[in-house]
Backbone as CSV, one residue per row, in Angstrom:
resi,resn,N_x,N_y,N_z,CA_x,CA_y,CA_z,C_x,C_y,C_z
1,UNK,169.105,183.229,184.929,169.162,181.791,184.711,169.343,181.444,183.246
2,UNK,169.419,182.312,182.181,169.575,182.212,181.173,168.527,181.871,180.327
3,UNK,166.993,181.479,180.743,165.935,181.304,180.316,165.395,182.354,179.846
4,UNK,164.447,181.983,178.768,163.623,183.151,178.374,162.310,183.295,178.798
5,UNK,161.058,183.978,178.549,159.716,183.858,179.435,159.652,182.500,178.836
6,UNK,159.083,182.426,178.272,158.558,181.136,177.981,158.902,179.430,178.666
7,UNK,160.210,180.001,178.617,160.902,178.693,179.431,160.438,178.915,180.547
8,UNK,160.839,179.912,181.550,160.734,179.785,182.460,159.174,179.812,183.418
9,UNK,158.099,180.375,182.262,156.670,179.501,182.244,156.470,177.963,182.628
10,UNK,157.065,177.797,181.878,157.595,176.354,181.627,157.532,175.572,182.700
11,UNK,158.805,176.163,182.899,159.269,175.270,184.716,158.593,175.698,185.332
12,UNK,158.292,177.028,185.638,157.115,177.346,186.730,155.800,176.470,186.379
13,UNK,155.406,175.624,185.248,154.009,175.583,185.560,152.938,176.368,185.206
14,UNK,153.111,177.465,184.466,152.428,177.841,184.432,152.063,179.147,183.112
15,UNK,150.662,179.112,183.029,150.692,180.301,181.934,151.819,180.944,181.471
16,UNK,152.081,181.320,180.097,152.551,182.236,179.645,152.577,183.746,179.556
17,UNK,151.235,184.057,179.782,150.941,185.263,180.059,150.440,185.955,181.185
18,UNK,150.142,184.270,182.239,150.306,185.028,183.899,151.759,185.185,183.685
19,UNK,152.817,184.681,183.602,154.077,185.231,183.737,154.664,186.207,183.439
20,UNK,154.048,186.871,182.318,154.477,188.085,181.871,153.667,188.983,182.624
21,UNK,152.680,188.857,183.423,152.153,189.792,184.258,152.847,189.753,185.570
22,UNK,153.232,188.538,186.061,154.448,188.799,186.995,155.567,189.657,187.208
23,UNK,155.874,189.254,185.789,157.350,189.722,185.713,156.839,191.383,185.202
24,UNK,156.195,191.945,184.607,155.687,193.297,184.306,154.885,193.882,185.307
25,UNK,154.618,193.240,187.028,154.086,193.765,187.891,152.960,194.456,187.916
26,UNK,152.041,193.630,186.843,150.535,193.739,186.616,149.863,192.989,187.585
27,UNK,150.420,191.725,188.099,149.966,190.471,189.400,150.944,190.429,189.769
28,UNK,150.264,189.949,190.836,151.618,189.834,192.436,151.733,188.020,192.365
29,UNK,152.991,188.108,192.247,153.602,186.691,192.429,153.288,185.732,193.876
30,UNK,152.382,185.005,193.565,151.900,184.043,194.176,152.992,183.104,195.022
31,UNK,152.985,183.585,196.446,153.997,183.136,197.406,154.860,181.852,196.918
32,UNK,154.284,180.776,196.302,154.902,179.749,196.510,155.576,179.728,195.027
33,UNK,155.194,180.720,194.409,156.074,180.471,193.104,157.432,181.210,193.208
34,UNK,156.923,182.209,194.124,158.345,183.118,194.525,159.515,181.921,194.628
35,UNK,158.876,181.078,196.041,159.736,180.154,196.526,160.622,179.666,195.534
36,UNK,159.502,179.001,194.256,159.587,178.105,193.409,160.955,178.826,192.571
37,UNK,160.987,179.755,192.544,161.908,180.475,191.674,163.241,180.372,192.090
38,UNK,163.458,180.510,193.474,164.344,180.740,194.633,165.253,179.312,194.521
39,UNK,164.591,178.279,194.774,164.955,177.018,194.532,165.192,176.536,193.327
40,UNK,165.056,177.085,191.923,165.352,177.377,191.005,166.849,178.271,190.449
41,UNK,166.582,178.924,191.286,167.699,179.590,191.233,169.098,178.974,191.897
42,UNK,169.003,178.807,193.364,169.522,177.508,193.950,170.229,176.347,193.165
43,UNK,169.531,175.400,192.809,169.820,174.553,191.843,170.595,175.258,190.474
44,UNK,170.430,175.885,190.172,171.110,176.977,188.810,172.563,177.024,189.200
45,UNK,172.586,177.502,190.393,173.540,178.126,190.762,174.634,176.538,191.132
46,UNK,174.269,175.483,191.746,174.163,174.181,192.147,175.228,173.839,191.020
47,UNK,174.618,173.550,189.676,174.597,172.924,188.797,176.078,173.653,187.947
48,UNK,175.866,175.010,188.241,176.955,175.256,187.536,178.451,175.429,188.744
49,UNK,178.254,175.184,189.619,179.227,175.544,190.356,180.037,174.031,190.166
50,UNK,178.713,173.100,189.633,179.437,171.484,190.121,180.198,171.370,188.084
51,UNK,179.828,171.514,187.614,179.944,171.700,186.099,181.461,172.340,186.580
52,UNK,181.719,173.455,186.972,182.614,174.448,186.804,183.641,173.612,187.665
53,UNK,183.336,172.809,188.820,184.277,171.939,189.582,185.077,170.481,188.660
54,UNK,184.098,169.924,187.289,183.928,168.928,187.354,185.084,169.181,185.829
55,UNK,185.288,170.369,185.490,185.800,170.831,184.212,187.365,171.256,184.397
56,UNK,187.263,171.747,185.839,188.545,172.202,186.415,189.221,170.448,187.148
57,UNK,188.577,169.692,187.290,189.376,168.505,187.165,190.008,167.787,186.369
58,UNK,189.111,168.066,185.233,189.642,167.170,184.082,190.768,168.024,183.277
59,UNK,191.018,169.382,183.664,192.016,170.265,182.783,193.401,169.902,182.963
């Protein structure tokens, strides 16, 4: 997504350094943040597909 930890702390909501235990598989990612990520990702993907539509019109 192009974020770094911190950002993506961020949007998750949450600690900085629960996240780095996430992502370093010290704690197990708490079901709904999984989600949270997923739909995150979703939208990411969303955003640039409409960007990438909206750029190829105007060329």
């Amino acid at each position: 997504m192009g974020l770094n930890k911190a950002e993506m702390a961020k949007q998750l909501r949450t600690p900085y350094r629960t996240y780095q235990d996430w992502e370093s598989g010290e704690r197990r990612i708490p079901g709904v943040c999984q989600v949270a990520v997923e739909l995150l990702l979703i939208k990411d993907k969303w955003l640039t597909r409409k960007i990438i539509e909206k750029a190829s019109r105007e060329v």
